[in-house]
N, C-alpha and C positions, 0 to 999 in steps of 0.2 A: 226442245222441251217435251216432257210426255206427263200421264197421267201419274200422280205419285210423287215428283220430281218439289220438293219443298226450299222456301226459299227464309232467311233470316233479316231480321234487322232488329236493333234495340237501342235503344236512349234511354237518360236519363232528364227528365225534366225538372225544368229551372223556373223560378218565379217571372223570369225574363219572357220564357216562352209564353204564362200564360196571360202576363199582359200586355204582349205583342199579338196570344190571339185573341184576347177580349175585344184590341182594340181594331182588328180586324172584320171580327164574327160579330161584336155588339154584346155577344155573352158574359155582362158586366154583373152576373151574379153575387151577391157580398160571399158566398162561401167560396170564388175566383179571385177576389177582392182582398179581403181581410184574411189575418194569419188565425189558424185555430190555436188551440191551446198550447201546439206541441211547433208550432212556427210554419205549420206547412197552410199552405191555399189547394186546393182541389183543381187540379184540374180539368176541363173543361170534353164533356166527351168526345165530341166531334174533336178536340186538341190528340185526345189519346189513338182516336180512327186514323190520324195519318199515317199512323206507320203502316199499314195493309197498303192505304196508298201510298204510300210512297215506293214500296216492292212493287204494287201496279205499273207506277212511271217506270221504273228500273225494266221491266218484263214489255213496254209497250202496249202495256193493258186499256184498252178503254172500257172503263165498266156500263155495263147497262141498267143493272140491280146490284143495289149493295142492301144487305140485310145484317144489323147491327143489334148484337145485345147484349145491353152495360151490365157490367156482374158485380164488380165492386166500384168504389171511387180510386182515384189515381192522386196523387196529392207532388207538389214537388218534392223534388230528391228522389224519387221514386225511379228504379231503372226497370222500364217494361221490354220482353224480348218478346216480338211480335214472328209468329211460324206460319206464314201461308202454305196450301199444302194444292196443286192440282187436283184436281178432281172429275174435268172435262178438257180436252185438248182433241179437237178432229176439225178437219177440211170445212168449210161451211163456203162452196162459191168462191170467192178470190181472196177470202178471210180466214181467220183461224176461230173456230169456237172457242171460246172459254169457260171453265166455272174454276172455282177455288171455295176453300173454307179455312178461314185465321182464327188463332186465337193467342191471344195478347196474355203473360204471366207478368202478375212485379216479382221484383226481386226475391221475394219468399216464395213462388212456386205458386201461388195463388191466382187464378184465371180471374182478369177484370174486363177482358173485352170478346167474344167471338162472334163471327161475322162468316157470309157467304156469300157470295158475290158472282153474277153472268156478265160477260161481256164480249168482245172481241179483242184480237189480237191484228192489224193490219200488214205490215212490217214486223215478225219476232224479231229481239235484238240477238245482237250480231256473236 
């Protein structure tokens, strides 16, 4: 991996998702809850962050600092393609440094989530 080197992942969420994490997170908001006019429920921020984590897992990332900031709502049926992008990759002692910066689009081209993030790498995968 070097600095520059970006990575993908994208979903499309499901009602299923967000009351599987409501009922994980407690985030039992009525606008997670109930359908709005047009049948969708909102998704849940911290539901929409996982895709950045989830390329973390894939990469061996442990983050230190995650810096989050929600731009739109995300609703089901919604397909968001999440872009983390390197930003810091150097030696640090028997670890790898890390930083990155994500930004999450739905399916119209529309930014709802970007994010930046410090951590380490112990083991890069393979």
């Amino acid at each position: 991996m070097q600095v520059g080197d970006t990575f993908v992942f994208e979903r499309t969420f499901t009602l299923e998702d967000v009351s599987l994490f409501a009922q994980v997170s407690g985030d039992q908001g009525i606008h997670h809850m109930q359908p709005d006019e047009r049948g969708r429920v909102m998704a849940q921020g911290l539901l929409t962050a996982t895709l950045p984590t989830k390329i973390g897992g894939d990469l061996n990332y442990i983050a230190r600092n995650l810096n989050f900031e929600f731009l739109r709502p995300v609703f089901t049926g919604d397909t968001i393609r999440c872009e983390v992008t390197i930003t810091e990759y150097e030696q640090a002692g028997e670890y790898m440094k890390m930083s990155s910066t994500c930004v999450c689009r739905n399916q119209h081209g529309k930014e709802v989530l970007i994010c930046t993030t410090h951590g380490i790498i112990r083991e890069p995968r393979q």
